[in-house]
C-alpha positions in Angstrom: 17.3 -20.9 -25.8 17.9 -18.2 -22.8 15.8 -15.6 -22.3 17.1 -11.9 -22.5 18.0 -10.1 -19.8 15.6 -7.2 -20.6 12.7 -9.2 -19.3 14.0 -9.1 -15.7 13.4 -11.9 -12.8 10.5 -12.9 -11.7 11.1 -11.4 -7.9 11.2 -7.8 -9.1 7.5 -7.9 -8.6 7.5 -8.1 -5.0 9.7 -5.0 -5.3 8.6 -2.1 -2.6 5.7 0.0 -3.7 5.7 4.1 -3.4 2.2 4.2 -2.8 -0.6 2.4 -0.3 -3.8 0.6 -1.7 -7.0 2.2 0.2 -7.3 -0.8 2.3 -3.7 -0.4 3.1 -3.8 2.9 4.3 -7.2 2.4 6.2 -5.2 -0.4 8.4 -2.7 2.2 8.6 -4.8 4.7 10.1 -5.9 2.1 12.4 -2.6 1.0 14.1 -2.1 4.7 14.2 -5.1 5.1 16.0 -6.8 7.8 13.7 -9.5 5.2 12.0 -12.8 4.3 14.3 -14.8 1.9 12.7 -18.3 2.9 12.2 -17.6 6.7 12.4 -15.1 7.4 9.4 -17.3 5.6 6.5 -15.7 7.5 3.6 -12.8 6.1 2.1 -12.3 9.4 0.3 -10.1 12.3 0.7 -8.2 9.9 3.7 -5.4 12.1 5.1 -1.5 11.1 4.0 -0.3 7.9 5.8 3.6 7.2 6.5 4.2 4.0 3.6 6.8 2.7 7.1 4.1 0.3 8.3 
């Protein structure tokens, strides 16, 4: 028995996400030089990040 095509493969997971993980954008920030450990300690209201990285 075959399964039906409506369930997809199993590498359209790793497809390309539209939007960054906290973490994600916080190392963002950091090769961009805008994030200094210690001084930025909110992870709140962080400013828009280019998803490029």
């Amino acid at each position: 028995m075959s399964r039906h095509p409506s369930y997809g493969k199993s590498s359209k997971s790793a497809k390309k996400r539209n939007v960054l993980k906290r973490f994600e954008r916080v190392d963002v920030l950091r090769r961009l030089g805008k994030w200094k450990d210690g001084e930025n300690v909110k992870v709140t209201n962080l400013p828009k990040t280019p998803n490029s990285f």
